[in-house]
C-alpha positions as a Python dict, from the first residue, in 0.01 Angstrom:
ca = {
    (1, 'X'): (0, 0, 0),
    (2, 'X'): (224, -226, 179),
    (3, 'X'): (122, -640, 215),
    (4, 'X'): (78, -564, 598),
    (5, 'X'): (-164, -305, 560),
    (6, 'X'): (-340, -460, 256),
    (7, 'X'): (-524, -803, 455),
    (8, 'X'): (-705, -607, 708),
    (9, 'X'): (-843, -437, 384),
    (10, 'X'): (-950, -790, 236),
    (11, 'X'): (-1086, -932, 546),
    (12, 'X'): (-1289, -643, 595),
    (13, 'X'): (-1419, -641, 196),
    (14, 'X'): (-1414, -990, 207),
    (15, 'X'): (-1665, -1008, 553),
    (16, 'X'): (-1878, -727, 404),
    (17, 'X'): (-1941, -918, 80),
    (18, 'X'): (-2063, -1239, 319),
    (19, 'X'): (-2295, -1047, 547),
    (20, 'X'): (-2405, -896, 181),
    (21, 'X'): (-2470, -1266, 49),
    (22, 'X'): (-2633, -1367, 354),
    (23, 'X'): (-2877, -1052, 357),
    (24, 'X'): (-2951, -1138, 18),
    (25, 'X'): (-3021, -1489, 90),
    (26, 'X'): (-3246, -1375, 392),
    (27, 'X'): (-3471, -1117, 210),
    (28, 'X'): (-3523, -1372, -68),
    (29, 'X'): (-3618, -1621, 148),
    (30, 'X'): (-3837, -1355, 335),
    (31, 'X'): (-4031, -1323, -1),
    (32, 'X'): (-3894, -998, -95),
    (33, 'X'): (-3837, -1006, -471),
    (34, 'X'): (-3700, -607, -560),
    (35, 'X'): (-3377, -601, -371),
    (36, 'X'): (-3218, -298, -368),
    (37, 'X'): (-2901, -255, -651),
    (38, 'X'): (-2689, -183, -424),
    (39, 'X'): (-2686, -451, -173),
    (40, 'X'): (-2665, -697, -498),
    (41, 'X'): (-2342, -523, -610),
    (42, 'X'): (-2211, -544, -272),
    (43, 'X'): (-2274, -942, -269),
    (44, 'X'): (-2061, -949, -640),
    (45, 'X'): (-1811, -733, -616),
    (46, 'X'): (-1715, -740, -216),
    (47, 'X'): (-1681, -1056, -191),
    (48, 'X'): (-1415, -1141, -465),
    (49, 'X'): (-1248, -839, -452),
    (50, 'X'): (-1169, -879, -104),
    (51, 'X'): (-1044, -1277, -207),
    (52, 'X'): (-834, -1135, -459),
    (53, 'X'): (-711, -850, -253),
    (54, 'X'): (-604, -1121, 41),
    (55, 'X'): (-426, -1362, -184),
    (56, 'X'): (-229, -1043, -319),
    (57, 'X'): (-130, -989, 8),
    (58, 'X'): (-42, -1324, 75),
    (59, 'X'): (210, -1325, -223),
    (60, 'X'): (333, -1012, -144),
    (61, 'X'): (393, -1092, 211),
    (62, 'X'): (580, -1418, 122),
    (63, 'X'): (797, -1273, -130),
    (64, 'X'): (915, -996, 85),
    (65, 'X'): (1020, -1226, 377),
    (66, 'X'): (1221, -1415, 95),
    (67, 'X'): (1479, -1170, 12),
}
């Protein structure tokens, strides 16, 4: 996958894993203790994932205009 191609990817992991941080945040303060295991994997792993994927792309992107 190509640098170009590869942010809209992170941005879109990346914004999933916030409105998954937030919705935990909400429910907890909404006194719901059992959140489901899903949503808290989302809030982990989306959110660095898509981080990681956009500074990949970043680098990628800068070293290709280099050469």
């Amino acid at each position: 996958m190509t640098a170009p191609k590869l942010m809209p990817l992170a941005l879109g992991l990346f914004a999933l894993g916030l409105v998954a941080i937030v919705a935990v945040f909400a429910l907890f303060a909404a006194g719901k203790n059992d959140l489901p295991v899903w949503l808290n994997v989302a809030a982990c792993l989306l959110t660095p994932v898509g981080l990681a994927l956009g500074v990949l792309s970043a680098v990628r992107n800068s070293r290709s205009r280099r050469r």
